[in-house]
N, CA, C and O atoms as a printed pandas DataFrame, in Angstrom:
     atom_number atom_name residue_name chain_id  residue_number  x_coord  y_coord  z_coord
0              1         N          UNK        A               1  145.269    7.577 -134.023
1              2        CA          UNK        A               1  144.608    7.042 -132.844
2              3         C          UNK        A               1  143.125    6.876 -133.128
3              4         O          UNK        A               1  142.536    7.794 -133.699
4              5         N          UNK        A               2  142.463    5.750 -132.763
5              6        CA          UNK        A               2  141.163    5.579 -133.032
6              7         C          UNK        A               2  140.661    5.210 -131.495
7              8         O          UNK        A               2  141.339    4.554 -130.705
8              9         N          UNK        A               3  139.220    5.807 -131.193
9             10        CA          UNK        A               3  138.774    6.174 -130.281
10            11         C          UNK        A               3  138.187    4.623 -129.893
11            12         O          UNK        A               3  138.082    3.946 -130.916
12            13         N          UNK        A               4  137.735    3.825 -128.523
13            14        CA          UNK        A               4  137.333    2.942 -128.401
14            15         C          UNK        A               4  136.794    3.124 -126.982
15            16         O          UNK        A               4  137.032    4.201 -126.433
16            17         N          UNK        A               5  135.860    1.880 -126.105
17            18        CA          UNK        A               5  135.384    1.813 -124.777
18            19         C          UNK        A               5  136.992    1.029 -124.332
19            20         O          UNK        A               5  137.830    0.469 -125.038
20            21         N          UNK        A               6  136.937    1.287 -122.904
21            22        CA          UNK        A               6  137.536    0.499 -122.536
22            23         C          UNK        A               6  137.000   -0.214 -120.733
23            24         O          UNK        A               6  136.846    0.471 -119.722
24            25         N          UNK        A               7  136.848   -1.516 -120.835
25            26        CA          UNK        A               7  136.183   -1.783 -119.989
26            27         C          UNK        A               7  136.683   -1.478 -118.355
27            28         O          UNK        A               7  137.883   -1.353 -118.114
28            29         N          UNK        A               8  135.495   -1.355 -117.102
29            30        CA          UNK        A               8  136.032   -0.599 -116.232
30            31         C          UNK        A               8  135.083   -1.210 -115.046
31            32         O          UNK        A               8  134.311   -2.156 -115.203
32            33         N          UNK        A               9  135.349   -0.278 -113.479
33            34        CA          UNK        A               9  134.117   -0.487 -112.361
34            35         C          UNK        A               9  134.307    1.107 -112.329
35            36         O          UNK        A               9  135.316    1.804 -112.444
36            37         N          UNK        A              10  133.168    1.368 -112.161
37            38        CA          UNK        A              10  132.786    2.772 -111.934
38            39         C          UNK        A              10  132.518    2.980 -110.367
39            40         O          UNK        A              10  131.922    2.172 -109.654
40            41         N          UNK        A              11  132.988    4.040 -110.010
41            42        CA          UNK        A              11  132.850    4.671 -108.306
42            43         C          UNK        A              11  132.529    6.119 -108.958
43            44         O          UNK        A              11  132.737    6.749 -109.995
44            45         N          UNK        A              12  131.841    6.262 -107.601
45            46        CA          UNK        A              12  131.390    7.738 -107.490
46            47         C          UNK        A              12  133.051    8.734 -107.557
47            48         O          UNK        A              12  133.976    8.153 -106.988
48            49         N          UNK        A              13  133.356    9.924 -108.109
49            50        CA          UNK        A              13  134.364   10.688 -107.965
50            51         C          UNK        A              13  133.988   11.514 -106.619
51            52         O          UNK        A              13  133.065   11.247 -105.850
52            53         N          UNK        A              14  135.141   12.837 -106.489
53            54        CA          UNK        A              14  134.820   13.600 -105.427
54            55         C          UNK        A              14  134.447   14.761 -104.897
55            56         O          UNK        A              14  134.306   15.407 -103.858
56            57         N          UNK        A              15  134.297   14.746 -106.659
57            58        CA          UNK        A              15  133.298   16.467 -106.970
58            59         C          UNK        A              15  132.001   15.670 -108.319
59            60         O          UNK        A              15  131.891   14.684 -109.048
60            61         N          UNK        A              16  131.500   16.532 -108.058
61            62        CA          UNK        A              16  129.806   15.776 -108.909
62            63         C          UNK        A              16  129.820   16.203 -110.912
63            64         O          UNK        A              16  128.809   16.185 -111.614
64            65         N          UNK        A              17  131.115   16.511 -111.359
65            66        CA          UNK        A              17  131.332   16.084 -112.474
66            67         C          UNK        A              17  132.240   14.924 -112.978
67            68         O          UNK        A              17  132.605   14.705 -114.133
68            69         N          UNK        A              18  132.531   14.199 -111.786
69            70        CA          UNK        A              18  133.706   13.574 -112.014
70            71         C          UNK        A              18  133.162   11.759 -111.695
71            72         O          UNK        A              18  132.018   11.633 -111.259
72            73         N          UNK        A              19  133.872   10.658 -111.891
73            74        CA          UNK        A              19  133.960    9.893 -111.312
74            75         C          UNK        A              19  135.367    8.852 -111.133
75            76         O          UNK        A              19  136.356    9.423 -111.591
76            77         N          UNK        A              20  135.596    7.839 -110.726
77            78        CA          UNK        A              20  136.450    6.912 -110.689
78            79         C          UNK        A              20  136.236    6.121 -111.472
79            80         O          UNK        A              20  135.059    5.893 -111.754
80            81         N          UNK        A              21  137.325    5.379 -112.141
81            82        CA          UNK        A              21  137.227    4.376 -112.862
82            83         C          UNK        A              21  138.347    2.977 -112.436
83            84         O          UNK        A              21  139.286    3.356 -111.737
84            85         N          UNK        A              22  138.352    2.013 -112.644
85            86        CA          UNK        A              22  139.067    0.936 -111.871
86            87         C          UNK        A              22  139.236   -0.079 -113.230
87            88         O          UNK        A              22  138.303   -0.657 -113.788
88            89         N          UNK        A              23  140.593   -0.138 -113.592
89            90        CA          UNK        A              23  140.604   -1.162 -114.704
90            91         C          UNK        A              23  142.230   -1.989 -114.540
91            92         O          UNK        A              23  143.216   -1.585 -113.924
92            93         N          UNK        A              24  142.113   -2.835 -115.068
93            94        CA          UNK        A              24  143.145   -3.332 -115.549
94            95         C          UNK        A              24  144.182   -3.228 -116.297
95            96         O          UNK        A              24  143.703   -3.414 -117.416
96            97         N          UNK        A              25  145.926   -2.955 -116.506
97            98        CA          UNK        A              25  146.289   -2.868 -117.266
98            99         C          UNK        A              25  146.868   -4.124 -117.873
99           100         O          UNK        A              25  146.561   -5.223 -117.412
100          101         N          UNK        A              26  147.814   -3.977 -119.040
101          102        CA          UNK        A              26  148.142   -4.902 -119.870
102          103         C          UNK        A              26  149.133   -6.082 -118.739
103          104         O          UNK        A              26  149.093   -7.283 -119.002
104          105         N          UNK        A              27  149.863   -5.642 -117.681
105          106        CA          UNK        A              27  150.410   -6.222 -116.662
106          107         C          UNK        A              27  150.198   -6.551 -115.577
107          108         O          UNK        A              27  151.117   -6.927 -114.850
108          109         N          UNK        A              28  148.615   -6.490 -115.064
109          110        CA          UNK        A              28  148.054   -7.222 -114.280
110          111         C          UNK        A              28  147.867   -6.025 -113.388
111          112         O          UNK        A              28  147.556   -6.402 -112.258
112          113         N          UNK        A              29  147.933   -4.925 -113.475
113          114        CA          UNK        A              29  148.180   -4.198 -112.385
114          115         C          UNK        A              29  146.836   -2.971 -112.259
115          116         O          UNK        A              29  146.815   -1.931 -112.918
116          117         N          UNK        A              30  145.844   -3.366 -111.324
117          118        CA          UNK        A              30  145.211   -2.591 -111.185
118          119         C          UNK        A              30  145.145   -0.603 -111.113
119          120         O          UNK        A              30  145.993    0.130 -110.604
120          121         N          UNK        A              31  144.097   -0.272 -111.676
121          122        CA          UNK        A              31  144.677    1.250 -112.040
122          123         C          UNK        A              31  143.536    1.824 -111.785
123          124         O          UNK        A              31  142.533    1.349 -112.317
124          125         N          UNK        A              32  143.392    3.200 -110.747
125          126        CA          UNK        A              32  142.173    3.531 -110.488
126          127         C          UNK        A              32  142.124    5.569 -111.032
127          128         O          UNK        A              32  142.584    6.157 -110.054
128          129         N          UNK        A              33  141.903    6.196 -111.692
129          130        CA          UNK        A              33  141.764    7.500 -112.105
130          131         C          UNK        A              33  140.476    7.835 -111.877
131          132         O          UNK        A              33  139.428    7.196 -111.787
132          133         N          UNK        A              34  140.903    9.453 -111.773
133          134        CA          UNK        A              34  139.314    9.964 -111.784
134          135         C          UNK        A              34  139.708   10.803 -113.371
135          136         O          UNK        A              34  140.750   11.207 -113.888
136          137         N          UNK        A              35  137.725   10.784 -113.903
137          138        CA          UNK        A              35  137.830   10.891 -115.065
138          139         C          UNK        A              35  136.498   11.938 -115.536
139          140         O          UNK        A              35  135.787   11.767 -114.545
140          141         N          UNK        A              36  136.003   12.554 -116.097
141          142        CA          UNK        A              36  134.653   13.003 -116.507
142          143         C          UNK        A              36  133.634   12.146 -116.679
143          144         O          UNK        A              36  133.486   11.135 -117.365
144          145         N          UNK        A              37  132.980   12.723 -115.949
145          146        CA          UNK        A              37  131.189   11.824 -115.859
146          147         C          UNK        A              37  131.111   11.882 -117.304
147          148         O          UNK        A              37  130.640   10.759 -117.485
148          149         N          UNK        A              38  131.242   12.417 -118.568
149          150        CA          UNK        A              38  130.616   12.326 -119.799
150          151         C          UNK        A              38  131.482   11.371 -120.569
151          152         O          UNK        A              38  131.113   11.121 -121.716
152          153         N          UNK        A              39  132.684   10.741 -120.077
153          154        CA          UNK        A              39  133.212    9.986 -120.977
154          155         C          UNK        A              39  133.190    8.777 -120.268
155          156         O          UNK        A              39  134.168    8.031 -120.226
156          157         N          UNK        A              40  131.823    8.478 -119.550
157          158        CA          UNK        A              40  131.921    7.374 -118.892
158          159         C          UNK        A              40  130.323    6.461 -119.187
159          160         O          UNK        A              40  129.503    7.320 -119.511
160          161         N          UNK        A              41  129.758    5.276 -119.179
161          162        CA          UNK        A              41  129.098    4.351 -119.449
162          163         C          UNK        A              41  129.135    3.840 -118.191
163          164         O          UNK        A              41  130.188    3.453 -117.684
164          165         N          UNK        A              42  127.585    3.783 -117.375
165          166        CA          UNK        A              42  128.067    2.693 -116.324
166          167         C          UNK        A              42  127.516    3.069 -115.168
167          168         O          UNK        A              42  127.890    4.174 -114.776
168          169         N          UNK        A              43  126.492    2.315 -114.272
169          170        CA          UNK        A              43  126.281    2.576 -113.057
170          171         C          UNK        A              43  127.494    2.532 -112.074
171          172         O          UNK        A              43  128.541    1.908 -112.252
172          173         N          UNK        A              44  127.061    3.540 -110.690
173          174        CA          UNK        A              44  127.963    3.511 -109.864
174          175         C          UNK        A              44  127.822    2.334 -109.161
175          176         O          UNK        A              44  126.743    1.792 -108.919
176          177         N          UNK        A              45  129.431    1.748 -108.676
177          178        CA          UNK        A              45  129.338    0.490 -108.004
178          179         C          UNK        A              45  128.933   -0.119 -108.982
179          180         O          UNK        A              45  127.858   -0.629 -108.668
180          181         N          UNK        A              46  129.263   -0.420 -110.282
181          182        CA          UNK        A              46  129.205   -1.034 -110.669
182          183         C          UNK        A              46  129.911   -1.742 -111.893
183          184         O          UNK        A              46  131.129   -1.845 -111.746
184          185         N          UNK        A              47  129.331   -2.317 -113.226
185          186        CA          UNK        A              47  130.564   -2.139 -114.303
186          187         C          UNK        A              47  130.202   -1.321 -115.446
187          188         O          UNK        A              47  129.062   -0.996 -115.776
188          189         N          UNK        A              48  131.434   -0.987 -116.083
189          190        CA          UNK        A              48  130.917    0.099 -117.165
190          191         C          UNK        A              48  132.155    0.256 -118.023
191          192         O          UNK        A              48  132.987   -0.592 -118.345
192          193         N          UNK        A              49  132.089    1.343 -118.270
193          194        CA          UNK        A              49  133.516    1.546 -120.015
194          195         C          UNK        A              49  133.412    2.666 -119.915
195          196         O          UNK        A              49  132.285    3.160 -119.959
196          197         N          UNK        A              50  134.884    3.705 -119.692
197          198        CA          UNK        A              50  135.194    4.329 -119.899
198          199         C          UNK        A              50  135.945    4.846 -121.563
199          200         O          UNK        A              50  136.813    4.102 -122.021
200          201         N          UNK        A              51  135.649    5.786 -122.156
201          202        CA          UNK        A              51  136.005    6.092 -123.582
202          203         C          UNK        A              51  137.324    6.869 -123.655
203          204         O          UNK        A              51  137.679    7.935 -123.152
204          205         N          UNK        A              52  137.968    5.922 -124.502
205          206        CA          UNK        A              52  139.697    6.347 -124.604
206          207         C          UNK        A              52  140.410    6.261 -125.675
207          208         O          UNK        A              52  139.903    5.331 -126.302
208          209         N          UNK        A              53  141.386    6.719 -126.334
209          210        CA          UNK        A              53  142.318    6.748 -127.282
210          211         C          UNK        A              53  143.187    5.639 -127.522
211          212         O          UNK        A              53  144.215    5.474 -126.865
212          213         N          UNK        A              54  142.870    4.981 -128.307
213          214        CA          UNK        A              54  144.088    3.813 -128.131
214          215         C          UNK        A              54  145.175    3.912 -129.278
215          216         O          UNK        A              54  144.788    4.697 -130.142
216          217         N          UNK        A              55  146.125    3.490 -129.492
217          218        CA          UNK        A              55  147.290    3.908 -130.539
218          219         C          UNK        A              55  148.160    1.848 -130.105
219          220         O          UNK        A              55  147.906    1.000 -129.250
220          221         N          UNK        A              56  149.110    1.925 -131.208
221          222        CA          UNK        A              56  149.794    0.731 -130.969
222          223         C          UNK        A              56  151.506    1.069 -131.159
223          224         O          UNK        A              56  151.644    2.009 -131.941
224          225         N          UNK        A              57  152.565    0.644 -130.744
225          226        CA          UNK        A              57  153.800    1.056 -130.358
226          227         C          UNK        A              57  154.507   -0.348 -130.222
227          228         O          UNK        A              57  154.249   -1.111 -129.291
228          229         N          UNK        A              58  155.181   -0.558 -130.958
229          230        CA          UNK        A              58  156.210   -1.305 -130.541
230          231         C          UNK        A              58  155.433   -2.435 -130.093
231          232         O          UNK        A              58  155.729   -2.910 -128.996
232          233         N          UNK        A              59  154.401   -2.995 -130.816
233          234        CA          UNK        A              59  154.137   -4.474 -130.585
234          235         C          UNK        A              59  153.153   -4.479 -129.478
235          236         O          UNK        A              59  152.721   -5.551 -129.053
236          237         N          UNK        A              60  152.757   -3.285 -128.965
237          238        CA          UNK        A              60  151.828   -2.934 -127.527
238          239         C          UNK        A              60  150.598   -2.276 -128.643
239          240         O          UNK        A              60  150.641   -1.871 -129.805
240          241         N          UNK        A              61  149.200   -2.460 -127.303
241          242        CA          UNK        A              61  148.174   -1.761 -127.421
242          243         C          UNK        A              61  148.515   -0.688 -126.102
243          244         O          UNK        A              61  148.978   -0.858 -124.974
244          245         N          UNK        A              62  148.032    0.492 -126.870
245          246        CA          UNK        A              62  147.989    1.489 -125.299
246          247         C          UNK        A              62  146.927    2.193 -125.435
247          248         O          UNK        A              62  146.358    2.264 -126.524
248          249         N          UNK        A              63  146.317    3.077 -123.916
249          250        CA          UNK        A              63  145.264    3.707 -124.215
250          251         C          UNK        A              63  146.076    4.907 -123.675
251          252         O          UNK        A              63  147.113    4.899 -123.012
252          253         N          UNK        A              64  145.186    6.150 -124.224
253          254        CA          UNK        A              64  145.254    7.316 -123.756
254          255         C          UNK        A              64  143.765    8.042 -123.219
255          256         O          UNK        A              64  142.801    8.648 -123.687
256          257         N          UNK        A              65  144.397    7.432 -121.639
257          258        CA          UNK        A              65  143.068    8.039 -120.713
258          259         C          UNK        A              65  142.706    9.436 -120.875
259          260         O          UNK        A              65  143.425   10.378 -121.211
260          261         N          UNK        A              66  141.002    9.407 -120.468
261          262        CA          UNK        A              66  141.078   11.195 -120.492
262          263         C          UNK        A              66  140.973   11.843 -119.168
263          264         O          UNK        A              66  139.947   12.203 -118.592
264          265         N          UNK        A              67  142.234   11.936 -118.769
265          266        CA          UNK        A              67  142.601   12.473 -117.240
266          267         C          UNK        A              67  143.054   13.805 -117.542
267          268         O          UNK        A              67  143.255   14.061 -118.729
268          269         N          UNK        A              68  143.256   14.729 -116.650
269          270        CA          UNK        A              68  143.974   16.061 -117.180
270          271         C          UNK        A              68  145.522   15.741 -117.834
271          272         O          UNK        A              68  145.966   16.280 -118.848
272          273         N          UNK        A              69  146.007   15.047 -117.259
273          274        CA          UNK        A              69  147.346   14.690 -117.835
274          275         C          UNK        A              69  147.851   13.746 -118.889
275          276         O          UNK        A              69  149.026   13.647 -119.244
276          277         N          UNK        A              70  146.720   12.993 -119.394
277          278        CA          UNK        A              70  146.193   12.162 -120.022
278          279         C          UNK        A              70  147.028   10.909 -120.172
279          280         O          UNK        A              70  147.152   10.603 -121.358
280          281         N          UNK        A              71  147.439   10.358 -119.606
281          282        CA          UNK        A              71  148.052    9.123 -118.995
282          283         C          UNK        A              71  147.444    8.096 -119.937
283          284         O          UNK        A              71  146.314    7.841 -120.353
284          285         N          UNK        A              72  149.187    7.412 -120.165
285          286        CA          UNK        A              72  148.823    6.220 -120.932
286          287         C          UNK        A              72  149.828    5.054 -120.738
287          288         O          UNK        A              72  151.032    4.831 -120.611
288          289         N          UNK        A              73  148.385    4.323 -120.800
289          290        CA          UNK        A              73  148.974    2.923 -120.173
290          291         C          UNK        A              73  148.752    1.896 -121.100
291          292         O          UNK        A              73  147.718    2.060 -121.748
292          293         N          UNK        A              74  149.531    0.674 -121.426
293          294        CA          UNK        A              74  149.358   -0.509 -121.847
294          295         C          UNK        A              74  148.042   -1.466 -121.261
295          296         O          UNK        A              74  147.855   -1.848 -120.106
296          297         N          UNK        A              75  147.158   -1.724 -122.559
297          298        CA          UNK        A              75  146.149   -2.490 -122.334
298          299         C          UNK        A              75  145.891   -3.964 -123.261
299          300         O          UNK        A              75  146.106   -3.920 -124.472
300          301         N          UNK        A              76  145.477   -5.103 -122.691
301          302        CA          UNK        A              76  145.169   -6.316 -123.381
302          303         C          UNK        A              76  144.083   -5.702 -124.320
303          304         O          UNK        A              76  143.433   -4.674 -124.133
304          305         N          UNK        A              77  144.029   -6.679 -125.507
305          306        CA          UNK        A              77  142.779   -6.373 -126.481
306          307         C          UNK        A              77  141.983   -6.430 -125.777
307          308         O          UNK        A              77  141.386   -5.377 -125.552
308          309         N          UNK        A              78  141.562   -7.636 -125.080
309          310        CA          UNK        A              78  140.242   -8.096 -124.493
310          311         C          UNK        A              78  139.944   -6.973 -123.421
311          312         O          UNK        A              78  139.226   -7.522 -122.586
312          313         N          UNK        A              79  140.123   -5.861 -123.108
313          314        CA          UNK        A              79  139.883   -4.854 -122.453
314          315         C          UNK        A              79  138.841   -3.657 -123.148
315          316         O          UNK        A              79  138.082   -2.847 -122.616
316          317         N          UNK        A              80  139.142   -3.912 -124.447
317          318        CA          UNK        A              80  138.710   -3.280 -125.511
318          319         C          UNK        A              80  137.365   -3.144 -125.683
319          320         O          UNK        A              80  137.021   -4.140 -126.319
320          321         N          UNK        A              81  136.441   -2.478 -125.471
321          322        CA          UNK        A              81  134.908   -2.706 -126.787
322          323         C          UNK        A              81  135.286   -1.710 -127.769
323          324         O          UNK        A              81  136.136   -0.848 -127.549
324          325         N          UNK        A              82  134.576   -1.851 -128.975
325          326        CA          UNK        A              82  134.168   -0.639 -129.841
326          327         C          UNK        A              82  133.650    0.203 -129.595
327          328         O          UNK        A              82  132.626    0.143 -128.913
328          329         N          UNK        A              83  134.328    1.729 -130.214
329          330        CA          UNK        A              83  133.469    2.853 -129.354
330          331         C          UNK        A              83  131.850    3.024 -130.683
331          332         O          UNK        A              83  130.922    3.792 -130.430
Protein backbone atom coordinates (compact mmCIF):
# COMPACT_ATOMS: atom_id res chain seq x y z
CA UNK A 1 0.00 0.00 0.00
CA UNK A 2 1.39 3.38 -0.85
CA UNK A 3 0.23 6.35 1.01
CA UNK A 4 -1.47 9.28 -1.14
CA UNK A 5 -3.97 12.70 -0.67
CA UNK A 6 -7.17 12.06 -1.52
CA UNK A 7 -9.27 14.88 -2.57
CA UNK A 8 -12.18 16.11 -0.21
CA UNK A 9 -14.63 19.23 1.48
CA UNK A 10 -13.67 19.61 4.87
CA UNK A 11 -16.40 20.39 7.82
CA UNK A 12 -15.76 21.08 11.18
CA UNK A 13 -16.03 17.43 13.27
CA UNK A 14 -17.78 17.16 16.74
CA UNK A 15 -15.11 17.06 19.15
CA UNK A 16 -12.02 19.58 18.45
CA UNK A 17 -9.56 16.79 17.31
CA UNK A 18 -11.59 15.62 14.74
CA UNK A 19 -13.14 16.74 11.50
CA UNK A 20 -15.47 15.67 8.52
CA UNK A 21 -14.51 14.90 5.32
CA UNK A 22 -16.97 14.67 2.14
CA UNK A 23 -15.69 12.85 -0.99
CA UNK A 24 -16.60 10.93 -3.71
CA UNK A 25 -16.43 7.38 -4.37
CA UNK A 26 -15.48 5.36 -7.43
CA UNK A 27 -19.57 4.99 -7.97
CA UNK A 28 -20.79 8.25 -7.73
CA UNK A 29 -21.80 7.98 -4.32
CA UNK A 30 -21.14 10.58 -1.93
CA UNK A 31 -19.29 9.59 1.45
CA UNK A 32 -18.99 11.72 4.49
CA UNK A 33 -16.52 10.30 7.72
CA UNK A 34 -15.13 11.85 10.52
CA UNK A 35 -11.42 11.62 10.55
CA UNK A 36 -8.27 13.24 12.57
CA UNK A 37 -7.53 16.86 12.26
CA UNK A 38 -3.75 15.71 11.53
CA UNK A 39 -4.43 13.67 8.54
CA UNK A 40 -6.24 16.36 7.01
CA UNK A 41 -5.16 19.51 4.48
CA UNK A 42 -7.76 22.09 4.14
CA UNK A 43 -9.80 24.94 5.41
CA UNK A 44 -13.11 24.42 7.04
CA UNK A 45 -16.02 24.81 4.62
CA UNK A 46 -14.00 24.35 2.35
CA UNK A 47 -11.72 22.09 -0.10
CA UNK A 48 -8.91 20.03 0.98
CA UNK A 49 -7.30 16.24 0.96
CA UNK A 50 -7.53 14.00 3.30
CA UNK A 51 -4.32 11.36 3.59
CA UNK A 52 -5.05 7.66 2.88
CA UNK A 53 -3.83 4.22 1.94
CA UNK A 54 -4.56 3.20 -1.36
CA UNK A 55 -3.91 -0.55 -2.60
CA UNK A 56 -5.38 -1.98 -6.11
CA UNK A 57 -7.64 -5.36 -6.28
CA UNK A 58 -9.11 -6.85 -8.93
CA UNK A 59 -8.84 -4.12 -11.55
CA UNK A 60 -10.09 -1.38 -8.73
CA UNK A 61 -8.27 1.52 -6.99
CA UNK A 62 -9.29 1.55 -3.24
CA UNK A 63 -8.50 3.70 -0.37
CA UNK A 64 -8.08 2.83 3.14
CA UNK A 65 -9.55 5.70 5.17
CA UNK A 66 -8.14 6.61 8.51
CA UNK A 67 -11.35 6.14 10.51
CA UNK A 68 -11.21 3.91 13.64
CA UNK A 69 -12.48 1.11 11.59
CA UNK A 70 -10.64 2.02 8.71
CA UNK A 71 -13.05 1.67 5.92
CA UNK A 72 -12.37 1.11 2.45
CA UNK A 73 -13.84 2.23 -0.39
CA UNK A 74 -13.34 2.25 -4.19
CA UNK A 75 -11.91 5.46 -5.66
CA UNK A 76 -11.42 7.03 -9.40
CA UNK A 77 -7.68 7.96 -10.07
CA UNK A 78 -8.64 11.45 -10.60
CA UNK A 79 -9.51 11.60 -6.85
CA UNK A 80 -5.98 10.99 -6.20
CA UNK A 81 -3.03 13.67 -5.46
CA UNK A 82 0.40 12.54 -4.42
CA UNK A 83 1.08 12.32 -0.89
Amino acid sequence: MTERWLKCTVAKGMFSGELVVVFTSETGEEISVFVPKEVVKGDIDGEGKVKVRVFDDKGKRWVVLPTPTADTVPIADENLVPA
